[in-house]
VOMIKOL-792396 format. One record per residue: residue in one letter; x, y, z of N, C-alpha, C in turn. Coordinates in pm, whole numbers, padded with zeros to 5 digits, always signed. Each point is the difference from the previous one (the first is absolute). Last residue first. Layout:
REM residues N
aXYZXYZXYZ;...
This chain:
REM residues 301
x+01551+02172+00714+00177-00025+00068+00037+00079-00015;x-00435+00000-00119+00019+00006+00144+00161-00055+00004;x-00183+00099-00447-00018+00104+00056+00099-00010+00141;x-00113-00407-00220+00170+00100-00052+00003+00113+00056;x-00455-00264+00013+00179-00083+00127+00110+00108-00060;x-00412+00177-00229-00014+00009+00172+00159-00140+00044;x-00037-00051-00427+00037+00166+00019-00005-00001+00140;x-00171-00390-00089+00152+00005-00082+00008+00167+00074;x-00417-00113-00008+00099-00073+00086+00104+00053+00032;x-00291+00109-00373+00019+00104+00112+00046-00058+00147;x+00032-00273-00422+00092+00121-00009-00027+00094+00082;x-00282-00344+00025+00159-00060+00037+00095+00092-00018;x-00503+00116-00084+00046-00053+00121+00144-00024+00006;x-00132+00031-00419-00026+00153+00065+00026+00006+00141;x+00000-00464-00192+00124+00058-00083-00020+00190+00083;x-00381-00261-00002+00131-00044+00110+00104+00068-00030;x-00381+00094-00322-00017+00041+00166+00103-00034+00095;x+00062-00213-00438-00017+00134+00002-00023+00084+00146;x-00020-00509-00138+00069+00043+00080+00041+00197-00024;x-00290-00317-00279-00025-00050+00163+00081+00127+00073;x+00059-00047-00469-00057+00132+00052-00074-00045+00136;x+00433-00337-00164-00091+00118-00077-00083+00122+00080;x+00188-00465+00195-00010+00152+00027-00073+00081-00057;x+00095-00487-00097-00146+00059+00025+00030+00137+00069;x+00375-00206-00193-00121-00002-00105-00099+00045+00073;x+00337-00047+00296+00021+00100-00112-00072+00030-00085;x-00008-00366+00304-00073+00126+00047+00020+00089-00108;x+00147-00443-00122-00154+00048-00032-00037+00154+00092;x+00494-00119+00017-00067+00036-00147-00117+00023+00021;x+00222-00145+00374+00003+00164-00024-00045+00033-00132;x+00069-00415+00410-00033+00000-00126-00001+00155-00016;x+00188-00184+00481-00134+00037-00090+00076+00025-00166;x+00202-00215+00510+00008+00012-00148-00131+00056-00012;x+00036+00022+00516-00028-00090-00102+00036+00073-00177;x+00314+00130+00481-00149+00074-00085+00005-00110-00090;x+00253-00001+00439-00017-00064-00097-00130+00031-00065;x+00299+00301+00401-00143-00062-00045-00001-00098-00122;x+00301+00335+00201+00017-00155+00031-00119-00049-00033;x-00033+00408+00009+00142+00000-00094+00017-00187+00019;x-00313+00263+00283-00007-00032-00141+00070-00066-00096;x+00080-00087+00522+00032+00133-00102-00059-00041-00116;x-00214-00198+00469+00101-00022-00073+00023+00075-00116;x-00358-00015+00340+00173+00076+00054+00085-00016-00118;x-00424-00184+00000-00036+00094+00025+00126+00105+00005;x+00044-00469-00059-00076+00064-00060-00027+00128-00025;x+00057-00235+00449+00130+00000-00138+00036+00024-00110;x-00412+00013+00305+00104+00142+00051+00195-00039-00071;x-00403-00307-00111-00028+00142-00008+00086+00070+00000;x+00068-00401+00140+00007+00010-00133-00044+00082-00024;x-00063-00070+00434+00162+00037-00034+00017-00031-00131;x-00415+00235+00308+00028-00141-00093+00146+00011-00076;x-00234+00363+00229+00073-00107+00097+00062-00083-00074;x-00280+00387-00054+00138-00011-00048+00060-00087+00039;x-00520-00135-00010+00062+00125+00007+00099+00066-00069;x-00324-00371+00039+00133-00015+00078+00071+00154+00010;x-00434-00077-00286+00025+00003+00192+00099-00057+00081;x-00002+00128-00492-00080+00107+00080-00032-00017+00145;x+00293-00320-00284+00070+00173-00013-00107+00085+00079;x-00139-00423-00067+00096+00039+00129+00121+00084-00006;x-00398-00086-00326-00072-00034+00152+00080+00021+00109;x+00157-00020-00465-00036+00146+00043-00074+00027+00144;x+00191-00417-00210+00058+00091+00008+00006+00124+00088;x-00303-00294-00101+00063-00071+00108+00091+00133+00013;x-00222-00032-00413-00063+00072+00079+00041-00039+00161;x+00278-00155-00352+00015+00178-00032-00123+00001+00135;x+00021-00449-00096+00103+00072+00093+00025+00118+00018;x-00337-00209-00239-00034+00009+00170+00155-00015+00042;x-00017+00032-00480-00126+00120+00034+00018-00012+00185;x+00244-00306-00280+00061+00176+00013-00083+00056+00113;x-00159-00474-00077+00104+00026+00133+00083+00176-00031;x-00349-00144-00335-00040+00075+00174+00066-00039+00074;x+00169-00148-00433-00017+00099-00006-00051+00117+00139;x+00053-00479-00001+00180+00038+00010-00071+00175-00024;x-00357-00308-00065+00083+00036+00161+00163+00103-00004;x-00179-00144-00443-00113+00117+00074+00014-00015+00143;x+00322-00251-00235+00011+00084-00041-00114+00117+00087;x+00071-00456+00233-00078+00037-00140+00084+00129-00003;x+00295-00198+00293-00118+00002-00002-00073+00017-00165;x+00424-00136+00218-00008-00012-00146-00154-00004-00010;x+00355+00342+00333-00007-00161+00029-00097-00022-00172;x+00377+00407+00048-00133-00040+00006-00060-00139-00029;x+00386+00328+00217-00020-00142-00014-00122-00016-00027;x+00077+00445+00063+00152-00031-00055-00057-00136-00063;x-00342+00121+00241+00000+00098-00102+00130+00004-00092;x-00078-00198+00415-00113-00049-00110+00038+00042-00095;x+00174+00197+00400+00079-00089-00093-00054-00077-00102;x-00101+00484+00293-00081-00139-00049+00074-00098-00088;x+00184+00398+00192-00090-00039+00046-00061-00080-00017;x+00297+00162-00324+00060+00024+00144-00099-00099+00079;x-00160+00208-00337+00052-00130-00118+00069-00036+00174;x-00221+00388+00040-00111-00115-00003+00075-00121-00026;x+00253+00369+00028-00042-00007+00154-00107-00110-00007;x+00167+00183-00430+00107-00043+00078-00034-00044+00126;x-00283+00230-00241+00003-00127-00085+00143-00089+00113;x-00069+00468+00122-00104-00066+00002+00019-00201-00037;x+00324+00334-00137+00029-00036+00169-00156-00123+00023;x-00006+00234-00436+00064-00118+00017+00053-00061+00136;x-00286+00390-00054-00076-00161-00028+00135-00093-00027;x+00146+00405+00103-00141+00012+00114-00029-00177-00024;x+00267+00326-00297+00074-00158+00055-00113-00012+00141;x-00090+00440-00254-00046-00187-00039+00077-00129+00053;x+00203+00436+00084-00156-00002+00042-00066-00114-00013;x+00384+00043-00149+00060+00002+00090-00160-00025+00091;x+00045+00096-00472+00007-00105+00017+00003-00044+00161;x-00057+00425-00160-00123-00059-00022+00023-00186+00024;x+00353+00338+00071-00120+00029+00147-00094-00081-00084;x+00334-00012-00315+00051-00049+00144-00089+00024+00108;x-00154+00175-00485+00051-00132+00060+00038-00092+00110;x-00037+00506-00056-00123-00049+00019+00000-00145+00005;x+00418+00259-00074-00052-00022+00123-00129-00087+00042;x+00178-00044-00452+00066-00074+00046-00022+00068+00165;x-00154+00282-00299-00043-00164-00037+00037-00073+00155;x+00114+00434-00058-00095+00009+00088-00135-00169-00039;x+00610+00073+00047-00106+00069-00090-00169-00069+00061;x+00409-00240+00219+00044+00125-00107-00120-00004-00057;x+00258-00350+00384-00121+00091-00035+00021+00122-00065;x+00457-00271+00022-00107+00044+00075-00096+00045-00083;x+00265-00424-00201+00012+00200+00088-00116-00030+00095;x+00051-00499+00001+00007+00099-00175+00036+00116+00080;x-00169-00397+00294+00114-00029-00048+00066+00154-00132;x-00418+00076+00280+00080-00063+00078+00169-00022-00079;x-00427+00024-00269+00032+00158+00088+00141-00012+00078;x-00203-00363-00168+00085+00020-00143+00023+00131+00058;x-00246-00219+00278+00169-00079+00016+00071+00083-00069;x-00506+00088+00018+00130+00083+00125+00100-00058-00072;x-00339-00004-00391+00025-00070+00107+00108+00076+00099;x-00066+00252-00411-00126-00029+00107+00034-00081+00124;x+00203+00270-00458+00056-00045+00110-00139+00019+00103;x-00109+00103-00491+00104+00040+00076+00002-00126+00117;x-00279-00003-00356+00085+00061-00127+00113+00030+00129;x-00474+00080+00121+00068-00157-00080+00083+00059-00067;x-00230+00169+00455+00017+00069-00137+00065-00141-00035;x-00331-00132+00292+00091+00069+00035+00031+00068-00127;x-00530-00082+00157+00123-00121+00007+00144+00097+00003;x-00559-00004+00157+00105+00121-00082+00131-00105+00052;x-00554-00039-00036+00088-00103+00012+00139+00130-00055;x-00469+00178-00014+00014-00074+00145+00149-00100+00022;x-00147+00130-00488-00008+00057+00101-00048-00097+00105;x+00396-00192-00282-00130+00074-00034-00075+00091+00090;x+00433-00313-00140-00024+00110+00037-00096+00049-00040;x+00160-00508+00001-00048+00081-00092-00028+00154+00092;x+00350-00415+00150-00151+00006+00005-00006+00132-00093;x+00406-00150+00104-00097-00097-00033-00107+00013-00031;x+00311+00309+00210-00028+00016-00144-00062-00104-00024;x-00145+00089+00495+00133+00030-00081+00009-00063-00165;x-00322+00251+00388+00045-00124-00108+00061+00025-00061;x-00297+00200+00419+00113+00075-00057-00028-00199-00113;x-00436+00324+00124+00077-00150+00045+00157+00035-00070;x-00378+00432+00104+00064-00144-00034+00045-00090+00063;x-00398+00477-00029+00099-00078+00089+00062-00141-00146;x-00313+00345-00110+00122+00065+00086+00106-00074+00099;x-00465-00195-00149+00016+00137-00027+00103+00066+00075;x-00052-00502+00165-00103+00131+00010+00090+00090-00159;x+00056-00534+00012+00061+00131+00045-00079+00112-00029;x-00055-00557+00047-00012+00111-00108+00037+00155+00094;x-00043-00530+00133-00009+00106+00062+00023+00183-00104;x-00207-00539-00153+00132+00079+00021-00027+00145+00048;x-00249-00458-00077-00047+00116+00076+00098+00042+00058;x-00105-00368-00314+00093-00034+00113+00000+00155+00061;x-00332-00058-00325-00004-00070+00149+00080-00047-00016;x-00019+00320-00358-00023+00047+00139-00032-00074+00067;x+00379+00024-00337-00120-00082+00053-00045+00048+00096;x+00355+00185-00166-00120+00037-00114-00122-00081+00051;x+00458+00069+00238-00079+00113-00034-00140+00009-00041;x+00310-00423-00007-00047+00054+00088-00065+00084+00080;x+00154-00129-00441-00101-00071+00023-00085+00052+00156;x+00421+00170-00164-00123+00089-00115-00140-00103+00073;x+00448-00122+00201-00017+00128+00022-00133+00045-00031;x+00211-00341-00166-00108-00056+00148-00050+00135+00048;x+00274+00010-00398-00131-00028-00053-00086-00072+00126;x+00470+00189+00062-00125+00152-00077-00118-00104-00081;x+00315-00268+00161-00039+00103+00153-00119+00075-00065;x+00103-00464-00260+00080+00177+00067-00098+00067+00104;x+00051-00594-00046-00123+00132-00044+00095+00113+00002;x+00210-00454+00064+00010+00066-00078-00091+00163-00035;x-00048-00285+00353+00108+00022+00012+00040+00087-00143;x-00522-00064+00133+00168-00119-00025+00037+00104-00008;x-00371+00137+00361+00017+00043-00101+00139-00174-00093;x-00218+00058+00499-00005-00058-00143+00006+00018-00134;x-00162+00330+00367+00135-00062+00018-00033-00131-00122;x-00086+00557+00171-00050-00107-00085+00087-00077-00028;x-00106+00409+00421+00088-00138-00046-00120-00028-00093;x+00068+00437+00333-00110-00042-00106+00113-00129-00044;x+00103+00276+00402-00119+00039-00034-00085-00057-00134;x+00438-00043+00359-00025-00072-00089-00152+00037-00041;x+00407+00210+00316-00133-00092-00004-00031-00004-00124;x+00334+00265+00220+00051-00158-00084-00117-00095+00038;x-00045+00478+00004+00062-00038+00135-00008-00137+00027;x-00102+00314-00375+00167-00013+00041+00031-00038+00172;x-00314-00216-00397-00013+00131+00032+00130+00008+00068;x-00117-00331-00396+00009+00002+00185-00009+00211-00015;x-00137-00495-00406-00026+00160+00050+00078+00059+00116;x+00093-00446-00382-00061+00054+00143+00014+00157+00015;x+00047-00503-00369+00014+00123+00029-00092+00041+00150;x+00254-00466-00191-00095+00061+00086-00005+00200-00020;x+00129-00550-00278+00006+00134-00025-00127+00120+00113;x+00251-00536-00038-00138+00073+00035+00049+00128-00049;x+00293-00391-00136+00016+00077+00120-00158+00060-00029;x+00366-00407-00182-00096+00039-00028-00018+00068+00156;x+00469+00014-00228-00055-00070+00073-00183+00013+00048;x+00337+00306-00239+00076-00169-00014-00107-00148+00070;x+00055+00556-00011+00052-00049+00114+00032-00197-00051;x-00237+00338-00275+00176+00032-00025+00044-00112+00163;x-00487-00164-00113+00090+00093-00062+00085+00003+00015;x-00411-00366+00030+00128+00023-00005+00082+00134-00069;x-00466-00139+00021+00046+00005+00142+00136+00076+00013;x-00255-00232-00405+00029+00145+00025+00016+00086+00109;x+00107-00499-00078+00085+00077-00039-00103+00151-00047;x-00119-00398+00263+00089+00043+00036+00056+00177-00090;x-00320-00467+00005-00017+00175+00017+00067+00072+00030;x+00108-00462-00060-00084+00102-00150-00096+00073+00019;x+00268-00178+00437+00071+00026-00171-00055+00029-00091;x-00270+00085+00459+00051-00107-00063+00094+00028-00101;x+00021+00368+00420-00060-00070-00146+00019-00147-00032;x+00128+00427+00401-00021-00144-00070-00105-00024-00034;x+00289+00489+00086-00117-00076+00031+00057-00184-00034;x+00199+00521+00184+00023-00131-00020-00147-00123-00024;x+00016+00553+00002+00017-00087+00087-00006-00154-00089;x+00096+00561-00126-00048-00130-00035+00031-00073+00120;x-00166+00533-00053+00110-00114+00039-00052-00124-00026;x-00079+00604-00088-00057-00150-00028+00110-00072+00047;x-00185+00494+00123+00086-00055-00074-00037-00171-00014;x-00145+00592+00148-00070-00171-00030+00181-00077-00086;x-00167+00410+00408+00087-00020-00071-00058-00177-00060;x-00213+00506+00271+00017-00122+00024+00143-00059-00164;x-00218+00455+00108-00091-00090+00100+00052-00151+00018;x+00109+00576-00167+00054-00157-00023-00080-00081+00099;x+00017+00501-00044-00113-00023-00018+00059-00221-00031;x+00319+00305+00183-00127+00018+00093-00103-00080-00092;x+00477+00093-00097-00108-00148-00027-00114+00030+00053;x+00339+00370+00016-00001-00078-00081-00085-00071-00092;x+00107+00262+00416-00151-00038-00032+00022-00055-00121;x+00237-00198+00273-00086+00067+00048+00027+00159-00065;x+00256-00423-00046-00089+00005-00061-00108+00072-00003;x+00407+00016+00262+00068-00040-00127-00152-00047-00104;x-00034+00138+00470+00060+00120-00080+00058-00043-00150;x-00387-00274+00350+00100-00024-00052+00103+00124-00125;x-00439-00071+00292+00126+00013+00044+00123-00009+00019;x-00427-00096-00322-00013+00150+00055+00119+00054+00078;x-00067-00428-00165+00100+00098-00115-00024+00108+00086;x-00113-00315+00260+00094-00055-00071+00098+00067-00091;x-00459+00045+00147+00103+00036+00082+00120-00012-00029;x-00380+00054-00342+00092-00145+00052+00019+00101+00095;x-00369+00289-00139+00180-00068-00057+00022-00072+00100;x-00545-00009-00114+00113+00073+00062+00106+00016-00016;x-00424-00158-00169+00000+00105+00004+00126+00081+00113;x-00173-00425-00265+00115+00001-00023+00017+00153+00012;x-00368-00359+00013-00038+00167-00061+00151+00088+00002;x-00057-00412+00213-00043-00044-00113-00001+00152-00105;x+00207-00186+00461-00042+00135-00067-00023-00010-00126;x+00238-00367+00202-00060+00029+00094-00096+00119-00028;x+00186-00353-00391-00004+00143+00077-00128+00001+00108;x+00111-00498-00160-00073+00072-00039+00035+00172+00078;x+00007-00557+00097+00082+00040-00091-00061+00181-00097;x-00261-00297+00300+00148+00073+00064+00112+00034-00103;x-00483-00128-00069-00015+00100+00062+00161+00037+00081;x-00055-00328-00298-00057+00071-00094+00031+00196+00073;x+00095-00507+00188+00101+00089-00055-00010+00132-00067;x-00269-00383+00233+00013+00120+00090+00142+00091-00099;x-00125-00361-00199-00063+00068-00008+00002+00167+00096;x+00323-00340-00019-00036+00036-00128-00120+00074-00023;x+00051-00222+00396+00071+00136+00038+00002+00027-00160;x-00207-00392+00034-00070+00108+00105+00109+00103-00003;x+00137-00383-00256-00118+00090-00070-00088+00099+00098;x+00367-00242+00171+00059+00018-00092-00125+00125-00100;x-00094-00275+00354+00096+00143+00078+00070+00032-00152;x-00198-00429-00045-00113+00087+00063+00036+00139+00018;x+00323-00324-00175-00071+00052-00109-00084+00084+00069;x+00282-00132+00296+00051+00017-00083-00091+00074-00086;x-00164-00324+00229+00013+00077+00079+00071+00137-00022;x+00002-00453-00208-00143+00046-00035-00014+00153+00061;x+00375-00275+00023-00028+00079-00139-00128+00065+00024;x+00161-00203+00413+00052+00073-00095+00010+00143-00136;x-00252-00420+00141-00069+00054+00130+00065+00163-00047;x+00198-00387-00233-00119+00032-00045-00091+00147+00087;x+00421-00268+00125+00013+00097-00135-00137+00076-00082;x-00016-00113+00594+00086-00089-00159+00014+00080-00070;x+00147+00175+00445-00132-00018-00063+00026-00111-00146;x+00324+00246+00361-00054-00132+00041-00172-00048+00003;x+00328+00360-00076-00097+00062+00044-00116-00151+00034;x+00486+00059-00196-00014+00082+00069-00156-00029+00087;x+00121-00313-00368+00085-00003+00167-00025+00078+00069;x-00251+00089-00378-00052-00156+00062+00134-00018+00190;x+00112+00308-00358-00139+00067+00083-00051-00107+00081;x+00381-00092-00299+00018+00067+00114-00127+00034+00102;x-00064-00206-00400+00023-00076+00092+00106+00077+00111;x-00258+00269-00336-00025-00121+00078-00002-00081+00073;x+00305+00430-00093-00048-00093-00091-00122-00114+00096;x+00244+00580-00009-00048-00173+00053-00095-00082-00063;x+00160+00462-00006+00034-00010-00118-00056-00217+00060;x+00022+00403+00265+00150-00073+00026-00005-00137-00121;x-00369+00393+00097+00105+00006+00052+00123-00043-00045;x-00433-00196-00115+00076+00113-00081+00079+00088+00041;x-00177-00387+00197+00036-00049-00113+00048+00173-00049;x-00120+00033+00398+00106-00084+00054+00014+00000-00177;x-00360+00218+00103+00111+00077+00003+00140-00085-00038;x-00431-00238+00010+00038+00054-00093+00124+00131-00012;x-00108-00307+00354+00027-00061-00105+00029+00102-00123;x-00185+00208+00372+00133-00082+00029+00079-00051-00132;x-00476+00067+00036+00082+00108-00061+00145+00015+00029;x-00292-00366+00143-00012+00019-00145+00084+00119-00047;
């Protein structure tokens, strides 16, 4: 049974492959499928989720790291959103359908920086903004968002609304690496805090990168119900994390991932008007944070 189900979301397999492979009918199959399908959806609650709920230590990650240390010390993790390929009947189609053209799920996700995956809300359409899966996600308390101690954050990038616990970049300058990469050099204490805040956060897009990698389901999505297609996110993020923690460094989409330059990273489009509107006086306390960032990275060069 669990064969089956690695096998379908592995390598994205269809039915009647599964039937050749494993020399079961279609039914025996599906049914087998759906069983492993809603048992690890559940076992998802408890894997998808910070190892340190109380978020009382620095990442290793940043702690031994001179380009964020002490910087970020108080940073716990990075949220961003990705669409996965959904299917729809045709006259449901179209609020599915955004800038990509094609009807897609709208997944936001939590990771920490050791490209685990600590909080997912998936089914969102394609069309939803970030800064309104964002507000839902926070505000409901049973999907039981890991919320940030007093003094600690989440990094986000301008999509999302700057508030406390959530500290995004300065707007108005040079964020993404490429535009660092291809333009001058790094200049003024905007545009430093930018490049270490983006460089930091490319955490979840490697992340997003190592799940979409790994599970071909997720490129090719077969024409399950919509609410399957939704807990195939959920039990691959928690598959995910089951062998980032006991495979180790081994796993060679990890350690590809893991190695590969920010700068090469494909950062998802975000929206930047509605965060703007909801900054207002949310973001007062961050703003005191980002400029004593800012100073502490200009100080240390």
């Amino acid at each position: 049974m669990l064969g089956i189900f690695l096998y379908i979301l592995g390598i994205g397999a269809s039915v009647s492959q599964c039937r050749e492979r494993f020399q079961r009918s279609g039914w025996t199959i599906s049914q087998h499928f759906a069983i492993m399908l809603e048992k690890v959806s559940q076992m998802a609650m408890d894997i998808i989720a910070p190892d340190d709920r109380s978020f009382s230590t620095i990442p290793e990650q940043i702690l031994n790291d001179s380009r964020y240390m002490p910087h970020f010390k108080d940073c716990i993790g990075a949220i961003d959103g990705t669409h996965i390929h959904a299917i729809l009947p045709p006259n449901e189609q179209i609020p599915y359908i955004g800038r990509k053209g094609v009807p897609t799920q709208n997944v936001m996700a939590v990771c920490d920086f050791n490209m685990c995956f600590t909080f997912v809300v998936a089914g969102w359409e394609g069309t939803a903004h970030d800064t309104r899966i964002f507000l839902d996600a926070i505000r409901d308390s049973r999907l039981k968002f890991p919320h940030p101690p007093n003094g600690k954050y989440y990094l986000v990038d301008s999509g999302y609304p700057q508030m406390k616990g959530f500290l995004g970049p300065y707007r108005g300058q040079r964020y993404h690496l490429p535009d660092f990469r291809r333009g001058r050099p790094v200049s003024g204490k905007e545009e430093i805090f930018n490049h270490s805040h983006s460089s930091l956060r490319s955490v979840v897009e490697r992340t997003f990168g190592v799940l979409k990698k790994k599970w071909a389901i997720l490129r090719d999505m077969p024409s399950y119900s919509f609410e399957k297609q939704r807990m195939i996110v959920i039990c691959t993020m928690a598959l995910h994390n089951f062998i980032r923690k006991h495979a180790g460094r081994d796993d060679a989409d990890f350690m590809e991932y893991e190695n590969i330059n920010p700068e090469d990273v494909q950062d998802e489009e975000s929206y930047e008007d509605i965060g703007d509107e909801l900054n207002m006086s949310y973001g007062d306390e961050m703003e005191f944070v980002r400029d004593a960032i800012a100073c502490s990275l200009m100080n240390s060069i």
